[in-house]
C-alpha positions as CSV (number, residue, x, y, z in Angstrom):
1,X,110.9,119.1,73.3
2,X,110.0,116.5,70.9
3,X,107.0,115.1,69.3
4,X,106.5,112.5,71.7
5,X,107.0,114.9,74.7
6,X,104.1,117.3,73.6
7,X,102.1,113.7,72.7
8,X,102.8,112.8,76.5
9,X,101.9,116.3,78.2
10,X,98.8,117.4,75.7
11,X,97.2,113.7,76.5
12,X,98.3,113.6,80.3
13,X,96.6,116.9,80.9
14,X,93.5,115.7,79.1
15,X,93.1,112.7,81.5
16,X,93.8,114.9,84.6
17,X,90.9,117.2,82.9
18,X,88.5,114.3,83.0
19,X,89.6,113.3,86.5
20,X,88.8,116.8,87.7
21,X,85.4,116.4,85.5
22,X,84.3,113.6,87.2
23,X,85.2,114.7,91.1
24,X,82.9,117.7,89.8
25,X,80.3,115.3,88.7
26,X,80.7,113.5,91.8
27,X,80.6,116.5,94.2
28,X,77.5,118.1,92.2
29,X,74.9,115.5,91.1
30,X,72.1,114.7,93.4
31,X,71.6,110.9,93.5
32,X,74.4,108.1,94.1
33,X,73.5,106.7,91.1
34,X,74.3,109.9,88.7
35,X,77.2,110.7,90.9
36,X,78.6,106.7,90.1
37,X,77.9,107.2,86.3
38,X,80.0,110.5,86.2
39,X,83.1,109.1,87.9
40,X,82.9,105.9,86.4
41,X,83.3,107.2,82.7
42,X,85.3,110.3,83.5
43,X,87.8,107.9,85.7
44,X,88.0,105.6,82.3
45,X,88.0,107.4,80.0
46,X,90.8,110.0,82.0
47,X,93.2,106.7,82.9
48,X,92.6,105.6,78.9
49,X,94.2,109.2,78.2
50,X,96.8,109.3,80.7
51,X,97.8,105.5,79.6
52,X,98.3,106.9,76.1
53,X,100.0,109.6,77.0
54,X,102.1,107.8,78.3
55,X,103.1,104.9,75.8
56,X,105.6,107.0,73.9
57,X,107.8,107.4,77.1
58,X,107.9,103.6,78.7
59,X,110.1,101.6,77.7
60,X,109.5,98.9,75.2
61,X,107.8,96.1,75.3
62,X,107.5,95.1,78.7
63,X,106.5,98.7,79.6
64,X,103.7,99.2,77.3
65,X,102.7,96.2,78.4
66,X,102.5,96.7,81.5
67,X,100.5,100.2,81.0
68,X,98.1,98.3,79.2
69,X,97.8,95.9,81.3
70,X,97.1,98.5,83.8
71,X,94.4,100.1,82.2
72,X,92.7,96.6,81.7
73,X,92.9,96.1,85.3
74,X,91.2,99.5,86.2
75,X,88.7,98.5,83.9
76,X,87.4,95.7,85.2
77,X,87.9,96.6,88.3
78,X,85.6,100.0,88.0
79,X,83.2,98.0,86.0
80,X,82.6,95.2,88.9
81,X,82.6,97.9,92.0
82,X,80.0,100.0,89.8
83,X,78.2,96.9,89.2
84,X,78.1,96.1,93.0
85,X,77.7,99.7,94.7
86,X,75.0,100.1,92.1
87,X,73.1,96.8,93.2
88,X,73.8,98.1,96.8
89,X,72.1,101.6,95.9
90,X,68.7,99.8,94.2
91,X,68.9,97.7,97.4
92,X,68.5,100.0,99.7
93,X,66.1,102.0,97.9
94,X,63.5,99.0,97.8
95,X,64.0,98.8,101.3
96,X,63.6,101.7,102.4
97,X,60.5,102.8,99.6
98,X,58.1,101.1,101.7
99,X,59.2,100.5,104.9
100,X,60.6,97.0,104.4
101,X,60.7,95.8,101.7
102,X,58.8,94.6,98.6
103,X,54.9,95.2,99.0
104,X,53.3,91.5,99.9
105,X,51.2,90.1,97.2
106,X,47.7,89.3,97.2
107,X,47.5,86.4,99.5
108,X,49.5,88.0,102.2
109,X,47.0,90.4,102.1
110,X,44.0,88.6,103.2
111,X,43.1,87.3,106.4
112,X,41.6,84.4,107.0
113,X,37.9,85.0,105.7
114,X,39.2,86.1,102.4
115,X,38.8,89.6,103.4
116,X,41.5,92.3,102.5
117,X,43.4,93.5,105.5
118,X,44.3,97.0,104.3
119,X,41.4,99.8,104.5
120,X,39.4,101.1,102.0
């Protein structure tokens, strides 16, 4: 085996360890949003490894490009979905916090003598 076989298995199985790190993370941790933040880095940070691994062994240049170009890809692609499933999560939560939605300000409050509606 050569120096660029070991390269390719040592940082292959350190990408599928942060894969199984962050199905962990997702399986474990209590809130969407945690469980979002722990798949999103391991996920990056596991295909980053596995892409690296993997450069020695793809044909050049149109392979390592490609790989790269991969990677990119998954990138923005995991950055956008976390971007929108977290928007999604805060959503909800503000609807759901108070019944429906946001609490009305002061003027919604009153009634029509200037009196506050809500008791106390």
């Amino acid at each position: 085996m050569g120096w660029a076989d070991a390269f390719t298995l040592v940082l292959v199985a350190l990408g599928a360890l942060f894969f199984f790190a962050g199905w962990v993370g997702l399986v474990r941790f209590p809130d969407p949003l945690s469980r979002l933040h722990a798949l999103s880095k391991s996920d990056n940070l596991g295909l980053g490894l596995v892409v690296i691994g993997l450069l020695p062994q793809a044909s050049w240049p149109f392979g390592v490009l490609k790989l790269v170009a991969l990677w990119l890809v998954a990138l923005l692609a995991g950055g956008a979905t976390g971007q929108v499933l977290a928007g999604a999560v805060h959503a909800d939560a503000g609807a759901t916090r108070e019944g429906a939605g946001p609490e009305p300000g002061p003027a919604a409050r009153r009634n029509g003598n200037g009196q506050d509606r809500r008791p106390g």
